[in-house]
C-alpha positions in Angstrom: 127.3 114.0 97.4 124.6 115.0 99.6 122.2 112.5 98.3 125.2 109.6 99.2 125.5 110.9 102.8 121.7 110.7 103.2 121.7 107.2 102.4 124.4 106.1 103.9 122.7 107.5 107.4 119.7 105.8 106.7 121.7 102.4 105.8 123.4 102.9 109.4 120.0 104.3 111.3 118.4 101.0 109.5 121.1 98.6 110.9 121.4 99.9 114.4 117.7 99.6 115.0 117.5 97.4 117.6 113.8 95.7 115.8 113.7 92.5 114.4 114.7 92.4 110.7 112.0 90.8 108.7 113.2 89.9 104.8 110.0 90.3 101.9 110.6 89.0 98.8 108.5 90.5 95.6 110.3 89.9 92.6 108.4 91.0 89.7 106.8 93.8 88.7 108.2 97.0 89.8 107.9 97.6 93.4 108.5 100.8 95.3 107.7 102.7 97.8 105.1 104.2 95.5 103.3 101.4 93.4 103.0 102.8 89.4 100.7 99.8 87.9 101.9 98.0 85.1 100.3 95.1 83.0 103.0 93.2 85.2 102.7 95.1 88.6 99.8 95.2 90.8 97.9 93.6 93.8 100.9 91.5 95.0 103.1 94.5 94.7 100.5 96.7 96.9 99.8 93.4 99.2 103.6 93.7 100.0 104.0 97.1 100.8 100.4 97.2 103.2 102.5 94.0 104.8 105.4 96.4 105.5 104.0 99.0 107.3 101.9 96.7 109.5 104.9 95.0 110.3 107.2 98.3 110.6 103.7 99.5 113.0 104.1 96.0 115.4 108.0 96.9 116.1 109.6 95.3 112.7 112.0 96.9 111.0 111.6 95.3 106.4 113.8 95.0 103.2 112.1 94.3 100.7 113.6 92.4 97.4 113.0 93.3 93.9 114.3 92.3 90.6 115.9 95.5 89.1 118.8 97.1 86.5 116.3 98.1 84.2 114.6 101.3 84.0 110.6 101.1 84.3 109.0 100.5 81.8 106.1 103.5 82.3 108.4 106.1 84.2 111.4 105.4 82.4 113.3 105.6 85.8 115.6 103.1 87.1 115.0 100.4 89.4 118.4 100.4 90.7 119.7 100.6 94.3 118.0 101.2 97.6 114.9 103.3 98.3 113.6 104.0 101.6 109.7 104.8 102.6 110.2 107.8 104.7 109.2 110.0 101.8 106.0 108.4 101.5 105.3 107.3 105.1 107.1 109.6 106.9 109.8 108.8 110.1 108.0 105.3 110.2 109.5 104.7 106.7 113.0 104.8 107.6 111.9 100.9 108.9 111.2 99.9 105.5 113.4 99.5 102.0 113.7 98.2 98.9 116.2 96.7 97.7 116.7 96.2 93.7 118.9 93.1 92.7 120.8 93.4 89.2 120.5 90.1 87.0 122.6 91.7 84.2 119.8 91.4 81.4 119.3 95.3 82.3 115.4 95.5 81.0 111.6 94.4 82.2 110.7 91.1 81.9 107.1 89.8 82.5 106.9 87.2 85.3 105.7 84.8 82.4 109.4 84.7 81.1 111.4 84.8 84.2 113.3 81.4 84.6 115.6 80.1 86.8 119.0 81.9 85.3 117.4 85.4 86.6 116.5 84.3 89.8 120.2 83.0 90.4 121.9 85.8 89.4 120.0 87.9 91.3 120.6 85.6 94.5 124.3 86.3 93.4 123.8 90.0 93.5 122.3 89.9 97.2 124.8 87.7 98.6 127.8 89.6 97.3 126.6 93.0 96.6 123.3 93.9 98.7 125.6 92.2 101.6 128.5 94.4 101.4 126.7 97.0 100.5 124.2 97.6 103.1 126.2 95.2 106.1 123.9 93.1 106.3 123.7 90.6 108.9 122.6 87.6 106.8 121.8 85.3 110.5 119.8 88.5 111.7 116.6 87.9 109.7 113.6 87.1 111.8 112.1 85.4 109.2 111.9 85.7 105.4 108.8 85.9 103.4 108.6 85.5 99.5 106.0 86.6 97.5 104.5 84.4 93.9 106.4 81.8 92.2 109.6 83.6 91.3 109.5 85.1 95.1 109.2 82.0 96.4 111.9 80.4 93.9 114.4 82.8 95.2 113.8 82.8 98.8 114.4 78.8 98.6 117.8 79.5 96.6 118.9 82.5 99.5 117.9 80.0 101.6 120.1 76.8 100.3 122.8 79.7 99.4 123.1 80.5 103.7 122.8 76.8 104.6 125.4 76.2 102.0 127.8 78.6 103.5 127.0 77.8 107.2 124.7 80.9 108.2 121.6 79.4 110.1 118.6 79.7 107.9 115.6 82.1 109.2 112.2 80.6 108.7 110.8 81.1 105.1 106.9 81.3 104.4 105.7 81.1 100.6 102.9 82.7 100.1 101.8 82.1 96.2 98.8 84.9 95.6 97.5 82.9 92.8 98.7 79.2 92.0 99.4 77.5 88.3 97.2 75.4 88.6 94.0 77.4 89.0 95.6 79.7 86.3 95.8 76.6 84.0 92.1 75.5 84.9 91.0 79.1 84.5 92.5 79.4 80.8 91.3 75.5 79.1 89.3 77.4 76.3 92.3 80.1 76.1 94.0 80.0 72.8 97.4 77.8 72.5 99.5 80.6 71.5 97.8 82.0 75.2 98.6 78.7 76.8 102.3 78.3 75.7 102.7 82.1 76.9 101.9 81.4 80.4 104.4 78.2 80.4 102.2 76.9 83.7 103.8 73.6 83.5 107.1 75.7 83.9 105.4 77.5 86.7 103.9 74.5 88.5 107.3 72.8 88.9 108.5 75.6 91.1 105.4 76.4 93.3 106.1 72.2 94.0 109.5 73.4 94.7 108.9 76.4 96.7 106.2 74.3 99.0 108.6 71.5 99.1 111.4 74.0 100.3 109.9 76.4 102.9 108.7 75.9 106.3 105.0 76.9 105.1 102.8 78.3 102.6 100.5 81.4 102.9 97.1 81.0 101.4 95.5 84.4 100.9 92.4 82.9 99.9 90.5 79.2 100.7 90.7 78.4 96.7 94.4 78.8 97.7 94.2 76.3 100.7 91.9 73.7 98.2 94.1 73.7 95.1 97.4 73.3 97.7 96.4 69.6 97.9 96.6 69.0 94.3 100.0 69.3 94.2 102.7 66.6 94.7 104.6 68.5 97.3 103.2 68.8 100.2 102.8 72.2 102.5 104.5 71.6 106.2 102.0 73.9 107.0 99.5 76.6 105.7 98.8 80.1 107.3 95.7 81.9 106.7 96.4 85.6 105.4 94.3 86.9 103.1 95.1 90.6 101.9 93.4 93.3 104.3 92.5 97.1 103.3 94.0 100.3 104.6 90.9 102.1 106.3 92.9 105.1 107.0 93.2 105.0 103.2 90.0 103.7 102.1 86.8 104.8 103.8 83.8 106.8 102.8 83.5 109.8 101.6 81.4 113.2 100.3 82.5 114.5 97.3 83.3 117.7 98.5 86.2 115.4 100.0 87.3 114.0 96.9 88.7 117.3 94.9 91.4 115.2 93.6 89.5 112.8 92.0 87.1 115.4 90.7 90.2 116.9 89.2 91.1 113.6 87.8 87.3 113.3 86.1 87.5 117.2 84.8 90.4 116.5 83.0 89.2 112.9 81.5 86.1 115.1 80.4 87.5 118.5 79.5 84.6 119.8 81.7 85.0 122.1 84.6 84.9 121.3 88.8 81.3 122.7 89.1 80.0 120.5 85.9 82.0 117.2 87.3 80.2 117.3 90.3 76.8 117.8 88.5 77.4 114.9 86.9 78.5 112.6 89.8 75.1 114.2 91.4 72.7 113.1 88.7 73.9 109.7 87.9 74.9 106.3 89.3 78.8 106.1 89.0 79.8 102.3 88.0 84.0 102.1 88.6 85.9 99.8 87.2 89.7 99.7 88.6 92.0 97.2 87.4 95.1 96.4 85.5 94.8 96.9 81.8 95.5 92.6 81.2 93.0 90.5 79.2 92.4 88.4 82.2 90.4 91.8 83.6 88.1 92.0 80.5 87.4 95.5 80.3 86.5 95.3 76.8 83.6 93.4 78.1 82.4 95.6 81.0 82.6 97.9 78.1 80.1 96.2 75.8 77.8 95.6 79.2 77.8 99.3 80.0 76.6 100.2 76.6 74.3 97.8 76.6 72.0 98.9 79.6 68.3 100.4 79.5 69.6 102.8 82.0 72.6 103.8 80.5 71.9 107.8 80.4 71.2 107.4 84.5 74.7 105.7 84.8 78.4 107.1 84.2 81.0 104.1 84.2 84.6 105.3 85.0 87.5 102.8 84.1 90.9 103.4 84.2 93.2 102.2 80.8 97.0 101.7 80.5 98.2 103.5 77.2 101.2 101.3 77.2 99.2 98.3 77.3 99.1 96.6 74.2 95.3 96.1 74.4 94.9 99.4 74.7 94.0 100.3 70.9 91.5 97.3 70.7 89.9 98.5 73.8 89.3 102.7 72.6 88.1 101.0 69.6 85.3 99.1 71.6 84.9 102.6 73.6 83.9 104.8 70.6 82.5 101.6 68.3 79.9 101.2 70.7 78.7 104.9 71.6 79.7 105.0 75.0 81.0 108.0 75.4 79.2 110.6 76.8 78.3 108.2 79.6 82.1 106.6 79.9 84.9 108.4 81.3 88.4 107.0 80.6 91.0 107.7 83.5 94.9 108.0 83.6 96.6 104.8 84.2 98.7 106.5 86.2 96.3 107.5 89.6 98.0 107.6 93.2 96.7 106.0 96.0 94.7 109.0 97.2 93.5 109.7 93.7 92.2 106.2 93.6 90.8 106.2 97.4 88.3 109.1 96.2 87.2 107.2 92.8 86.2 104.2 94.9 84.5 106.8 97.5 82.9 108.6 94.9 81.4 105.6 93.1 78.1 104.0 94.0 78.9 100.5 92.7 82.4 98.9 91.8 82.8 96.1 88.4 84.9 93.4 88.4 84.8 90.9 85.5 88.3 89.5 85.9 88.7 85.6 85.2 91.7 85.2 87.9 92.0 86.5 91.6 94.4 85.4 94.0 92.0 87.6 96.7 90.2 90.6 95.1 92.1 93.7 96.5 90.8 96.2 94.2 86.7 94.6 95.8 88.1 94.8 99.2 89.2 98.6 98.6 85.7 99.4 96.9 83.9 97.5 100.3 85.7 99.7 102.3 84.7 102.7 100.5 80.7 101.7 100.7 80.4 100.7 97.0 78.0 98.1 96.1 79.6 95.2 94.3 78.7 93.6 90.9 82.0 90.8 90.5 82.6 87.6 88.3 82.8 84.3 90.0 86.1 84.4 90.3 87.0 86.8 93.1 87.6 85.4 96.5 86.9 88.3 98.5 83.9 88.6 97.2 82.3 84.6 97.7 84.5 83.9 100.6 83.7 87.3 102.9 80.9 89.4 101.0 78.6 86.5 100.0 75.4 88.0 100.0 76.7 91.6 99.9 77.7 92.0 96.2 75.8 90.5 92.8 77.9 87.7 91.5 77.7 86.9 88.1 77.9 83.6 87.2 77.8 84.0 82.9 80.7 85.3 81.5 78.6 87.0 78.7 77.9 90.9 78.3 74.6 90.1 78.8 74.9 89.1 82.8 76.6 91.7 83.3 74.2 94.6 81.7 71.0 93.0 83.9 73.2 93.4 87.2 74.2 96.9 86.1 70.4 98.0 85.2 69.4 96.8 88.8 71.3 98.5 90.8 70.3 101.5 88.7 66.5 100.9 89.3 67.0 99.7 92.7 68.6 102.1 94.7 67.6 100.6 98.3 69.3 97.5 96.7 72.6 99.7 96.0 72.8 101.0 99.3 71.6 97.7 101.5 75.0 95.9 99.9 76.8 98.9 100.7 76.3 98.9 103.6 76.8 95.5 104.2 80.0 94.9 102.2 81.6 98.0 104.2 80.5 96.5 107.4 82.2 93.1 106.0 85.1 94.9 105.2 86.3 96.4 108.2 87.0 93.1 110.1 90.1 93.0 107.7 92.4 95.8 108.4 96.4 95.4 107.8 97.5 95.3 111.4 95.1 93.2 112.6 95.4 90.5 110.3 99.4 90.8 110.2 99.5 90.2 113.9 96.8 87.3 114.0 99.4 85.8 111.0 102.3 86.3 113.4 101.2 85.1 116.5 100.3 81.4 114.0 103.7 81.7 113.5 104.7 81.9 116.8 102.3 79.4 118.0 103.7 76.8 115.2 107.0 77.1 116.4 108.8 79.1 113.3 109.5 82.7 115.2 109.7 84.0 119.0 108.3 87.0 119.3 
């Protein structure tokens, strides 16, 4: 009862704010207030929420949307009703909610197999439910922005829903993350079972419709802006926003700052504080950070790690989802290959601080993915003074660190072990792209680049601030 009366305060606080109401729309994954990565919940999810509280920080006030009904599928808890940010953020995150919408089908389902009988039902559910529910004023938004494919799907179908019933439409922006078609490119050599999986055909017909249907299109990334013009639909205009990085969050630091992720190693280990620290103080910690999907190839940064010269002057730390279905074939590769005593396999399940102080306590950060809409987890590591080794394939790094980080342009084992052995041998070569990656990264914080993304908005006629 006392839990009912609490949100019912914080529905009417919300609602008699007199800020500008800004509707985000994230609809896969499982979003919170307090991201827990799935093989289906990630950078978008985190992009969203560092979106929030810069806007909530300019004056806004933000509902977030979220496909829900269904209890997660690592925490086992519902992703059901309303839940508001205060209890991560504090007074400022009684500004920002999300809101679950129930689709009836009442269990996960990967963004790969969401089709357009989900995304109306769940428009459904926010026009009669989420409505009465929370009073919402459906001609107050500001502006709406959706988030990926599906977002952007069901922000075009609120949208025809309010025209439909005579509400004046806010102004919707699509921002995509990633686009099919790169995705497609990306994956020509995958396998067909691989191909059919990702249905991109499916998933190119909506981006065509969500850039036919909104007012403008978000690209987080200049691949973004390129591949836009390959499709049939055309964008009425684009916005440059590429993710940003928390520095209150992620910065550098000594390790007698990072007990928890100390903690975090000692258990991994079975070792104690004193002999973690002995360890971080002898060797060069490679991190590898990522979501536990085959597109990340950890397997391979595996086989590269046990592959270097320098192995026994390097510890690699990489974080693996036990629910994941690769996870078995990836252990296997971790003890087939001897790594061991020189690898360190984390909990999936790290909060944000836990992760801040793995990025500050590394020396270099690894990224072998094949697909990046912007390269959040890079950004996080520049931030934190980590020298970069990345695949091609990460925008952050070619498009802002450029010289600052080791591309590699193979996607072999190989490429990987000689960039890995040099910055083990070359320590003024370590700490020279440190350096110049954190310097790179600090033009990019969330507030920032939220208000420069604003004021475009403004200036193209879609909002008065």
């Amino acid at each position: 009862m006392l839990w009912l009366e609490e949100i019912h305060w914080k529905h009417r606080f919300f609602n008699d704010s007199p800020r500008k109401h800004v509707l985000l729309i994230t609809n896969h994954g499982c979003h919170a207030p307090q991201i827990v990565v799935t093989v289906d919940t990630g950078g978008q999810n985190i992009y969203v929420n560092n979106l929030s509280k810069a806007l909530v920080r300019l004056g806004y006030k933000v509902t977030i949307l979220n496909r829900g009904g269904f209890p997660h599928p690592v925490t086992g808890k519902m992703q059901k009703g309303v839940a508001y940010y205060d209890r991560v953020w504090g007074d400022e995150g009684l500004f920002s909610r999300v809101v679950y919408l129930e689709d009836g089908f009442h269990e996960f389902v990967p963004k790969e197999e969401l089709n357009l009988e989900h995304l109306e039902k769940e428009k459904d559910f926010f026009m009669e439910v989420v409505r009465e529910q929370l009073a919402l004023d459906l001609e107050g938004f500001h502006f709406i922005s959706s988030h990926y494919w599906d977002g952007g799907l069901l922000g075009v179908l609120i949208t025809e829903e309010l025209t439909k019933r005579g509400f004046s439409t806010p102004a919707h922006v699509f921002t995509p993350h990633s686009l099919g078609v790169l995705k497609k490119e990306r994956f020509r050599n995958a396998s067909s079972q691989d191909v059919a999986r990702f249905r991109f055909q499916y998933r190119i017909a909506q981006e065509e419709r969500c850039i036919a249907n909104s007012c403008g299109v978000v690209a987080t990334s200049h691949a973004i802006e390129r591949a836009l013009k390959r499709y049939r639909s055309r964008p009425k205009r684009v916005f440059w926003f590429p993710p940003a990085v928390d520095t209150e969050v992620f910065y550098p630091r000594k390790i007698n700052e990072c007990s928890l992720a100390i903690e975090v190693l000692g258990r991994a280990l079975g070792i104690s504080r004193e002999r973690v620290v002995k360890l971080l103080e002898e060797k060069v910690v490679f991190l590898e950070l990522s979501r536990t999907a085959r597109t990340k190839q950890k397997g391979l940064v595996l086989t590269a790690f046990a592959s270097m010269k320098n192995r026994k002057k390097a510890l690699l730390v990489m974080n693996v989802d036990s629910a994941s279905p690769l996870y078995p074939s990836i252990m296997r590769s971790y003890h087939r290959l001897g790594a061991d005593e020189n690898v360190v396999i984390v909990d999936w399940l790290l909060n944000e601080e836990e992760v801040a102080q793995l990025f500050a306590l590394a020396q270099v950060f690894i990224t072998a993915s094949l697909m990046e809409g912007w390269g959040m987890a890079v950004q996080e590591a520049a931030a934190s003074r980590c020298a970069v080794i990345s695949s091609p394939f990460v925008p952050f790094v070619y498009e802002v660190l450029g010289e600052a980080a080791l591309i590699v342009e193979k996607n072999t084992p190989l490429a990987y072990t000689e960039r890995m052995d040099l910055l083990v041998e070359n320590a003024e070569l370590r700490e020279r792209i440190g350096e110049e990656a954190y310097l790179k990264s600090q033009q990019h914080s969330w507030v920032s680049s939220t208000r420069r993304w604003i004021n475009a908005m403004e200036e193209a006629g879609l909002i008065v601030v």
